[in-house]
Every structure is written in C-alpha cells, then in structure tokens.
TILO-768714 format. One record per residue: x, y, z of N, C-alpha, C in turn. Coordinates in pm, whole numbers. Atoms other than C-alpha are relative to their C-alpha. Layout:
<recs>
REC   n.east   n.north     n.up   ca.east   ca.north    ca.up   c.east   c.north     c.up
REC        X         Y        Z         X          Y        Z        X         Y        Z
...
</recs>
This chain:
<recs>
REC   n.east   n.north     n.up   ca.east   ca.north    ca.up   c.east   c.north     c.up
REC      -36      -115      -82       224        518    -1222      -85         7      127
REC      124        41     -125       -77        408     -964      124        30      166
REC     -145       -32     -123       239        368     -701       41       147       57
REC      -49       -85      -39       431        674     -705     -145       157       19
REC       98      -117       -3        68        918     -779     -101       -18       63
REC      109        27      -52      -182        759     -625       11       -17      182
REC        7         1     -174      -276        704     -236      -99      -137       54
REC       56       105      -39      -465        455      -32      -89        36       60
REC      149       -74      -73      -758        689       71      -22        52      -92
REC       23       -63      113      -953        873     -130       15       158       60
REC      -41      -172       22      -842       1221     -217      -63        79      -85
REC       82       -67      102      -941       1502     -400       72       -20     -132
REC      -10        36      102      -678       1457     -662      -16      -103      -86
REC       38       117       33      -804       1111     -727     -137        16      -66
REC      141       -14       14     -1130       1209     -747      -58       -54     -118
REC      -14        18      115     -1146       1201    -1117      -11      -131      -85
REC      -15       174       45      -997        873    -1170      -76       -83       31
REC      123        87      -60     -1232        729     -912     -119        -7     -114
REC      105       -19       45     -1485        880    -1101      -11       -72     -156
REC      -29        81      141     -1399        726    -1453        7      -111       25
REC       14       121       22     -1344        391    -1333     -128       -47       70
REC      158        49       -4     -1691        394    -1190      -91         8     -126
REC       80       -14      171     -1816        508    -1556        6      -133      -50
REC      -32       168       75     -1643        189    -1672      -62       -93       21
REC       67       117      -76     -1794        -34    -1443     -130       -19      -18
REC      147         1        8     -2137         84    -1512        0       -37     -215
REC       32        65       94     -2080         55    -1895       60      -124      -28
REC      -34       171       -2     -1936       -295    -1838     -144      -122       -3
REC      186        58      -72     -2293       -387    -1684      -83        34     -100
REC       96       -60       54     -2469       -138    -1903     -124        38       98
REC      144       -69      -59     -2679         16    -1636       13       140       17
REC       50       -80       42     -2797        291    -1599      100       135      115
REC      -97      -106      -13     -2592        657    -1541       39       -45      210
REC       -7       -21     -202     -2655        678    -1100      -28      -125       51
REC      -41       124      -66     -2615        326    -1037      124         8       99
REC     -133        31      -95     -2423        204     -744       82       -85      -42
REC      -79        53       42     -2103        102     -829       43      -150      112
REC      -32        99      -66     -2042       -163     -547       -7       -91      -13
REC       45        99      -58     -2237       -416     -554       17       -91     -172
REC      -39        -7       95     -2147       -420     -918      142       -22      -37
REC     -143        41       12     -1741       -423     -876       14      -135      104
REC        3       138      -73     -1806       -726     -607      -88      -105     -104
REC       23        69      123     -1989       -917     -902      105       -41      -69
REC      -75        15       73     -1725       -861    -1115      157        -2       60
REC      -90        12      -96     -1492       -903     -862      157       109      -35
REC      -94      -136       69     -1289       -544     -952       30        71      152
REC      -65       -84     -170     -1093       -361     -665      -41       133      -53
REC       49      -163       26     -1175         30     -634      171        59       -9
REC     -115       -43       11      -889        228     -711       56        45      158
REC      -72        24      -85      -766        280     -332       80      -116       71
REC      -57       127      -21      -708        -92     -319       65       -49      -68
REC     -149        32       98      -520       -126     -632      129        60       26
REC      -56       -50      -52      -328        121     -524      112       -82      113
REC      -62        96      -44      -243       -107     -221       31      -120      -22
REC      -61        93       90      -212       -409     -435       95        23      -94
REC     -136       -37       73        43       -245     -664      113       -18      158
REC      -75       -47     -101       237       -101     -375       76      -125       63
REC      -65       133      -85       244       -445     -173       55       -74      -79
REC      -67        77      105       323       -630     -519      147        46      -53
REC      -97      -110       84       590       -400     -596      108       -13      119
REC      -71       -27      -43       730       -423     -262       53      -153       55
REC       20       138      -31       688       -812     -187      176       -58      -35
REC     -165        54        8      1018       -913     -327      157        30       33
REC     -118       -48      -46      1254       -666     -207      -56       -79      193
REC       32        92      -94      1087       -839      126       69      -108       85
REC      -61        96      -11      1128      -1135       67       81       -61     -183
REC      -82       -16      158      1434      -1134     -200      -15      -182      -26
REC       53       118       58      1403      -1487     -432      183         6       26
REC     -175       -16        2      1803      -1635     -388       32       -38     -113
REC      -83        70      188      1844      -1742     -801       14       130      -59
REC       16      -118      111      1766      -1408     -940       91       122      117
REC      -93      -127      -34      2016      -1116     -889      -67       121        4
REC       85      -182       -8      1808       -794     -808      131       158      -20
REC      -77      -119        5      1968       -457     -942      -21        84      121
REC       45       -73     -122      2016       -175     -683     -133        94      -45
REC      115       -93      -23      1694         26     -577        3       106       56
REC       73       -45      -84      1559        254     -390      -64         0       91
REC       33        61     -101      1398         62     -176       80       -23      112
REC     -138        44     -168      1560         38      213     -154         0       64
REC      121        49      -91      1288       -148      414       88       -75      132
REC      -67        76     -138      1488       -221      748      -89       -30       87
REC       87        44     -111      1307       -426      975       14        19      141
REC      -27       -92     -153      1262       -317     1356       72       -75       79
REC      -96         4      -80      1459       -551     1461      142        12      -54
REC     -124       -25        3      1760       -432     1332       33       174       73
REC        4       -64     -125      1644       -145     1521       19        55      151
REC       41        53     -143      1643       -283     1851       99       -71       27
REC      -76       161      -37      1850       -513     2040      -41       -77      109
REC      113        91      -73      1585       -629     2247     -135       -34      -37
REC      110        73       94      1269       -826     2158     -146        77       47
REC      157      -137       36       980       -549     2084      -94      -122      -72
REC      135        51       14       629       -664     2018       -2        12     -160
REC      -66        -4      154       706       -535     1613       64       -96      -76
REC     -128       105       89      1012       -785     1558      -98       -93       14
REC       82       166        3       796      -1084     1654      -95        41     -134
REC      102        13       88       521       -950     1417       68        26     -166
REC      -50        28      107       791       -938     1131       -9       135      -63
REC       38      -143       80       700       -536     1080      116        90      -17
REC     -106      -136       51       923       -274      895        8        82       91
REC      -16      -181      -54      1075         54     1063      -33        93      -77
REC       94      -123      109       876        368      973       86       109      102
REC      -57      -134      -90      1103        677     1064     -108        66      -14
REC       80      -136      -25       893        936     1196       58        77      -83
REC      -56      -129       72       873       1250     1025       24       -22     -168
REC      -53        26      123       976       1105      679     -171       -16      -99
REC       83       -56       60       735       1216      382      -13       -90     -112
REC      -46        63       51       911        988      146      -90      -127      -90
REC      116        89       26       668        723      -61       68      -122       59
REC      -68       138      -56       891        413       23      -61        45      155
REC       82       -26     -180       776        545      421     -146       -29        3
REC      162        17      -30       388        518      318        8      -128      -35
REC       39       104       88       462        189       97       32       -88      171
REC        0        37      -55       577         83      450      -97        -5      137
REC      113       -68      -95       292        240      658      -96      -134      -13
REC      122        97       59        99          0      417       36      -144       11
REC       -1       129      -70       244       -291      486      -13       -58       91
REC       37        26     -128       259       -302      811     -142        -3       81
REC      121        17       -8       -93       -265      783      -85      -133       -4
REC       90       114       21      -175       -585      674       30      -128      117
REC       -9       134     -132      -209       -889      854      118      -119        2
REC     -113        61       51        59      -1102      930       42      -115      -66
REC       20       115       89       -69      -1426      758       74        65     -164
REC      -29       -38      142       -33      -1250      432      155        90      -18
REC     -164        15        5       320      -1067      512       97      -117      -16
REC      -82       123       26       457      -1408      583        6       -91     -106
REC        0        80      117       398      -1532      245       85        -8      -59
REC     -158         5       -2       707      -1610       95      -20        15     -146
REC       77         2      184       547      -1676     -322      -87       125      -26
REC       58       -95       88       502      -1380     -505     -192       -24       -8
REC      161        43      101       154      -1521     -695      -68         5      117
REC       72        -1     -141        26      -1660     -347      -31        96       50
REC       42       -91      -67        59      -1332     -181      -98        76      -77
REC      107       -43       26      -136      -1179     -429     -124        13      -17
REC      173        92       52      -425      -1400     -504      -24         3      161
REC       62       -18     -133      -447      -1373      -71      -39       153        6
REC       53      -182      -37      -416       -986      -68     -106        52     -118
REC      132      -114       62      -698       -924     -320      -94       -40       30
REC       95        45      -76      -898      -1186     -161       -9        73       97
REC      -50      -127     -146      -793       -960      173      -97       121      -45
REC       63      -104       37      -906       -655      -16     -114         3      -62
REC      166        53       32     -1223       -798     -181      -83         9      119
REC      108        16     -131     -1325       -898      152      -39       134       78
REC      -18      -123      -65     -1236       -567      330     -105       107      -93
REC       53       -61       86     -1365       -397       46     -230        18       -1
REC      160        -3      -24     -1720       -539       56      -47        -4      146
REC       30        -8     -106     -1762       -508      402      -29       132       44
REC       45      -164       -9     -1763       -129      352      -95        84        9
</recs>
C-alpha cells in the first residue's frame, strides 16, 4: 500500500512509519536506542522509506512505460501520455522522453508522474524491468547518502 499512502517527502503522517523502520534498523545492528540511523542503512544498504516509496512507484509504473509486446496487460488506470502527443512541435520535454503533468490535477497517477520525470534520463530510458531497478536504487542509494 506504500504507493497509493505514502509520499516522497517526509510528512507528518509518515512520521510513525519512519520512525519504526529506524527501530528496526537499529535492532538489526543492535545498537544502542539514539543511534544514527544513516550511516547504518548505507551499510546495510536499506533505502529510507521516502525512497521506497519512489522505488515502488517507478517499479509499478515502468511497464505501463515501456509495455513488454508478448504479455497482454489488462486495462488500468494508468494514462501516462507523453508531451509529445501534446505538442506538434518539438519542445525541450519530447526530446527528454518526459510525461504530461496536467496542472491542477491532485490525482496519485499525476504525482507517480511528477516522480518520474524527476529522474534522470539514463534510467527512464531503460527498457528491462530488473535493470531499471538495480540502476534506480543504486540512483537512490547514491542520492540518499549524499544527504
């Protein structure tokens, strides 16, 4: 349920959860209560819950993307129109391969696209499921400890 309840910042209703999977992390280690959790989930190479968050999200949205042509996908929910079907002239967006985000729209499919378009476009253009992921948590590891 990380997807539809969760966010990609930290919030107050998160708070909680944050706070429990730092408990975990420290009795994983076994240290001691007011330990820093960081330097401790980069050890154990564990994402914080705002980055799983965007690793669900992007995993979840990766194949409506880029659809696989053997396997028959049921209908969704998902409508990720890209900007250039937008457009009928060549915007700085279409080259970079990025989704249309209607303004105004509140919608989670609108943030799951906020968030993609976030990332870089090496790792959009990945075409293999597995690949993109094992890049985007490397992505978010890195990002992560740089914090």
């Amino acid at each position: 349920a990380l997807p539809v309840w969760g966010t990609d910042r930290e919030s107050k209703s998160l708070r909680p959860l944050v706070l429990l999977h730092k408990r975990f992390v420290r009795l994983v280690r076994n240290v001691q209560i007011r330990a820093h959790t960081k330097p401790i989930m980069e050890n154990l190479d564990i994402l914080s819950i705002p980055n799983l968050y965007i690793l669900r999200v992007c995993a979840e949205m990766h194949p409506y993307i880029h659809p696989y042509k053997t396997k028959p996908r049921p209908k969704h929910i998902h409508h990720y129109p890209r900007t250039t079907d937008q457009h009928r002239h060549a915007t700085r967006r279409a080259r970079e391969n990025q989704k249309h985000l209607a303004a105004g729209t509140e919608h989670y499919t609108q943030r799951y696209v906020a968030i993609w378009n976030s990332l870089p476009q090496e790792l959009r253009a990945t075409e293999s499921l597995a690949t993109f992921k094992g890049l985007l948590k490397a992505h978010l590891m890195a990002k992560q400890s740089s914090t």
